[in-house]
N, CA, C and O of each residue as an XYZ file, in Angstrom:
324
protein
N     -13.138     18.842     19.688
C     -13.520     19.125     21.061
C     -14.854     19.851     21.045
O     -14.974     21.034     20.726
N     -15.861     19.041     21.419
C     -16.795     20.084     21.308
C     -17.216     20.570     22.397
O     -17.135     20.074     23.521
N     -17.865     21.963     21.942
C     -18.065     22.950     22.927
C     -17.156     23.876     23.010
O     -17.378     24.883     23.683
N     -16.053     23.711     22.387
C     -14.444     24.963     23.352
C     -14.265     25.610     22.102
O     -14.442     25.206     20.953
N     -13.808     26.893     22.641
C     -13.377     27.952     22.068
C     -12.508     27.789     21.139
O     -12.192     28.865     20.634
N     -11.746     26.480     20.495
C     -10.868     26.710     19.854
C     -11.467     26.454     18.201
O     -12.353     25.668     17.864
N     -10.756     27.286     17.422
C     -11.024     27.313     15.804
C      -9.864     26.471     15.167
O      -9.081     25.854     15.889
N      -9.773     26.458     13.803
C      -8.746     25.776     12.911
C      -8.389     27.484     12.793
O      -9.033     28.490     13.091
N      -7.304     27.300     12.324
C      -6.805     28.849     11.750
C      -6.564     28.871     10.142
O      -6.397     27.803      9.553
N      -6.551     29.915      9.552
C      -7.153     29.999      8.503
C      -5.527     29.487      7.479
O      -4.385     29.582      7.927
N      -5.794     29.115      6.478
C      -4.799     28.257      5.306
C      -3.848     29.860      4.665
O      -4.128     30.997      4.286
N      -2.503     28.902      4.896
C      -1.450     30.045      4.552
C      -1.804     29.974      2.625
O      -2.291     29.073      1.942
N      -1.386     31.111      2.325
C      -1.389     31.224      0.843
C      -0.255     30.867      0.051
O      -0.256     30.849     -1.180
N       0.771     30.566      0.831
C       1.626     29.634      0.467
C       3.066     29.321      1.759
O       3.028     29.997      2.787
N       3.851     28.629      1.632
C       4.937     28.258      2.703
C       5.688     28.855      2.340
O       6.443     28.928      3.310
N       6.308     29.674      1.219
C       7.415     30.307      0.824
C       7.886     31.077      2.143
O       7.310     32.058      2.613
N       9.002     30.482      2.647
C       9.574     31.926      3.884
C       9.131     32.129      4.964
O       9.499     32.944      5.810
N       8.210     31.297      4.991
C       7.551     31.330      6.621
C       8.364     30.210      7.549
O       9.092     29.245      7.322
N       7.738     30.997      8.921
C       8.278     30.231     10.033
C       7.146     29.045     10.467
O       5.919     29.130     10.511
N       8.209     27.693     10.825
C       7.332     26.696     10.483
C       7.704     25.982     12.203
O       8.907     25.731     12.284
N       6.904     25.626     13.539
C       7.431     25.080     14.673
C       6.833     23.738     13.936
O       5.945     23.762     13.084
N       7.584     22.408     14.498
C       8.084     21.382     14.590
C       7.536     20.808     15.999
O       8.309     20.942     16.948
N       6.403     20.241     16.225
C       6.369     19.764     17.316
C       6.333     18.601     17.619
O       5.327     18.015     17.218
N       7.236     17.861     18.330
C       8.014     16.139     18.368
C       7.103     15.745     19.858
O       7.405     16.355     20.883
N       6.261     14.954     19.881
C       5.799     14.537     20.529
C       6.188     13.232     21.767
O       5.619     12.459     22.537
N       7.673     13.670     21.276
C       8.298     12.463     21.960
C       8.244     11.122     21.448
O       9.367     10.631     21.331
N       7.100     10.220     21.035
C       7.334      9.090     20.259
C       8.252      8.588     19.429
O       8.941      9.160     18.585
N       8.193      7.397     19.767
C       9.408      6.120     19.047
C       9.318      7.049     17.663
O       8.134      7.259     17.396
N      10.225      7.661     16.714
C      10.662      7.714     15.368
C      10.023      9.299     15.226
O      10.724     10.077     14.579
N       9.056      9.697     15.651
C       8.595     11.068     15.356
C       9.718     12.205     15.037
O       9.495     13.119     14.243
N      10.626     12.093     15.554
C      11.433     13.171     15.827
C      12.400     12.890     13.773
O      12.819     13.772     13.023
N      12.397     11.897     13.640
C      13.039     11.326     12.459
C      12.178     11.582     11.573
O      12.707     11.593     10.462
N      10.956     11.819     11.546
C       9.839     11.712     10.582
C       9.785     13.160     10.708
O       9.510     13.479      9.552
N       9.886     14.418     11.482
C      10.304     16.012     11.647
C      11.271     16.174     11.116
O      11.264     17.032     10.233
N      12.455     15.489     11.375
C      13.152     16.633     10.912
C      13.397     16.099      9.110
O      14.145     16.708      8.345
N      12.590     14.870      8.718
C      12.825     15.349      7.300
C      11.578     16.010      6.524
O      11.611     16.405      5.359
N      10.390     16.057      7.458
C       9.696     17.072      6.911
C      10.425     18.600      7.038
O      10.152     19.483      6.225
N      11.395     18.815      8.164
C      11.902     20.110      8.209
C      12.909     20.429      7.224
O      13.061     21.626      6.980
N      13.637     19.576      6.600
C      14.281     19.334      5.584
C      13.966     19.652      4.359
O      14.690     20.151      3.498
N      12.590     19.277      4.286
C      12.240     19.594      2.924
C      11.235     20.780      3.096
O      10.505     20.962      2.122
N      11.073     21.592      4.128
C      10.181     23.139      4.468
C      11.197     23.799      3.878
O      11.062     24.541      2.905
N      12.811     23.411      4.760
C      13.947     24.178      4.276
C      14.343     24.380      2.362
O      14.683     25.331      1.658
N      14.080     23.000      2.138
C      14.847     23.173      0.732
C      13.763     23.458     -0.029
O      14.050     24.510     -0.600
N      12.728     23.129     -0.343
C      11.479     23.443     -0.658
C      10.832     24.794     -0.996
O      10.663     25.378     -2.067
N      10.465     25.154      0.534
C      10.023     26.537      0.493
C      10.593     27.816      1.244
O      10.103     28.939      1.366
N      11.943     27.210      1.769
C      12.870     28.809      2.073
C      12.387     28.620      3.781
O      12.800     29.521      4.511
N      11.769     27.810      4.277
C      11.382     28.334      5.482
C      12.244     28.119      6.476
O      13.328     27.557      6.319
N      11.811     28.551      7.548
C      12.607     28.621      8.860
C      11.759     27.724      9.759
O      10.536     27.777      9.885
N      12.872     26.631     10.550
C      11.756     25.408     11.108
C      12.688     25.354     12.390
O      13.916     25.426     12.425
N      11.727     25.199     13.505
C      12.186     24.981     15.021
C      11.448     23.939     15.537
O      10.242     23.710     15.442
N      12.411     23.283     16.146
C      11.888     21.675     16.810
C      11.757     22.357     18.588
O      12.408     23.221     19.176
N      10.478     21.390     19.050
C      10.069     22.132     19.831
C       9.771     20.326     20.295
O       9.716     19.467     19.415
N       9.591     19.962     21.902
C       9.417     18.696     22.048
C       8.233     19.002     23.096
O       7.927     20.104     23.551
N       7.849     18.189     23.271
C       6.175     17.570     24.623
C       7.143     17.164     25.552
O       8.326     16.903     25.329
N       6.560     17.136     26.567
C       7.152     16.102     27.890
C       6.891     14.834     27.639
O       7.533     13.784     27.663
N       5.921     15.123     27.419
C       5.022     13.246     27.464
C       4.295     13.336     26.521
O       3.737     14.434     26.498
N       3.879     12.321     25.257
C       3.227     11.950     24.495
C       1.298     11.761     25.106
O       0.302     12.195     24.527
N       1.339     11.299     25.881
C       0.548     10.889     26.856
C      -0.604     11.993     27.185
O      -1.684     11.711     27.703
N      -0.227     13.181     26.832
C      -0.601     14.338     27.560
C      -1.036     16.065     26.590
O      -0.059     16.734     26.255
N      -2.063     16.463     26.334
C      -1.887     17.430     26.198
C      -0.643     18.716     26.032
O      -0.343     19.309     27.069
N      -0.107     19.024     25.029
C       1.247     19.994     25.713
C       1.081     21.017     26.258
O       0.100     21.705     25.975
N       2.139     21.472     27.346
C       1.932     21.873     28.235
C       1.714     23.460     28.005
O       2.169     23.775     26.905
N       1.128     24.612     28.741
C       0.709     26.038     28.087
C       2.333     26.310     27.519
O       2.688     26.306     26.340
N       2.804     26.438     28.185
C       4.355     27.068     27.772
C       4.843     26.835     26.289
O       5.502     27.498     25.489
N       4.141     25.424     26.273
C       5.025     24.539     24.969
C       3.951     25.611     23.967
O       4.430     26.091     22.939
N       2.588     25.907     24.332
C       1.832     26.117     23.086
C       2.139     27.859     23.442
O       1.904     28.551     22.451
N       2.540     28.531     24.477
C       2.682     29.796     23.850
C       3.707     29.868     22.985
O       3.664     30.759     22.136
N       5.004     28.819     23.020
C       6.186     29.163     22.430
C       5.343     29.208     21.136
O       5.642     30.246     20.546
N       4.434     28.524     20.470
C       4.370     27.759     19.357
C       3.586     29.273     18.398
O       3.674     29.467     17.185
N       2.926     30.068     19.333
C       2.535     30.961     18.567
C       3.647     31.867     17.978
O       3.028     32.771     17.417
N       4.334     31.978     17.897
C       5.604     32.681     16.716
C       5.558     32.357     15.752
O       6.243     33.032     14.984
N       5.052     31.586     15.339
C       5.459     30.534     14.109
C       3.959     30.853     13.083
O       2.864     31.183     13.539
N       4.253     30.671     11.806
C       3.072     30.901     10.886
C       2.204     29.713     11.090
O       0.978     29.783     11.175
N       2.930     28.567     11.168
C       2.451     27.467     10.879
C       2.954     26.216     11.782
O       4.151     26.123     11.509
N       2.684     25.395     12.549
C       2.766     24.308     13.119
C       2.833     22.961     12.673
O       1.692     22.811     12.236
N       3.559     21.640     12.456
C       3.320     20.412     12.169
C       3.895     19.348     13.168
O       5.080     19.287     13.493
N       2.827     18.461     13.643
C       3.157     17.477     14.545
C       3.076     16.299     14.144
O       2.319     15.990     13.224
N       4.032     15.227     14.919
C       4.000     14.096     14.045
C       3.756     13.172     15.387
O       3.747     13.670     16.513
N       3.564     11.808     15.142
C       3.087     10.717     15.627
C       4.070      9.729     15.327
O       4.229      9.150     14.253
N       4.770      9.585     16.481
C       6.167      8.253     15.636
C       5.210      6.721     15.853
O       4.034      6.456     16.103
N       6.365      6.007     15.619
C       6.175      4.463     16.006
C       6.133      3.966     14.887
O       5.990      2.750     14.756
């Protein structure tokens, strides 16, 4: 996006034990393609993973969806189909 205020945030030093949000974009299979990445955050690196969904694929998520999302160390979104 250029021009806007937003940054990348800086690289965890590792996943061990951290909290990891899950964000399902609604798309055909995405949600299947989460939760076995959450599967293997769990067995992997100890972490703690919360599925969190969009309204619409279609769309930006909504503020609410992205304040929930700041709790979390780390974020991963997927793209089904």
């Amino acid at each position: 996006m250029s021009g806007s205020a937003w940054s990348r945030a800086a690289r965890l030093d590792s996943l061990q034990g951290k909290r990891i949000g899950l964000l399902d974009n609604i798309k055909h299979n995405a949600e299947y393609l989460l939760m076995e990445v959450g599967e293997r955050l769990k067995s992997d690196f100890n972490c703690e993973v919360e599925f969190t969904k969009k309204k619409t694929y279609t769309r930006f998520a909504e503020p609410h969806i992205i304040d929930s999302l700041k709790k979390f160390d780390a974020v991963v979104t997927a793209v089904g189909d």
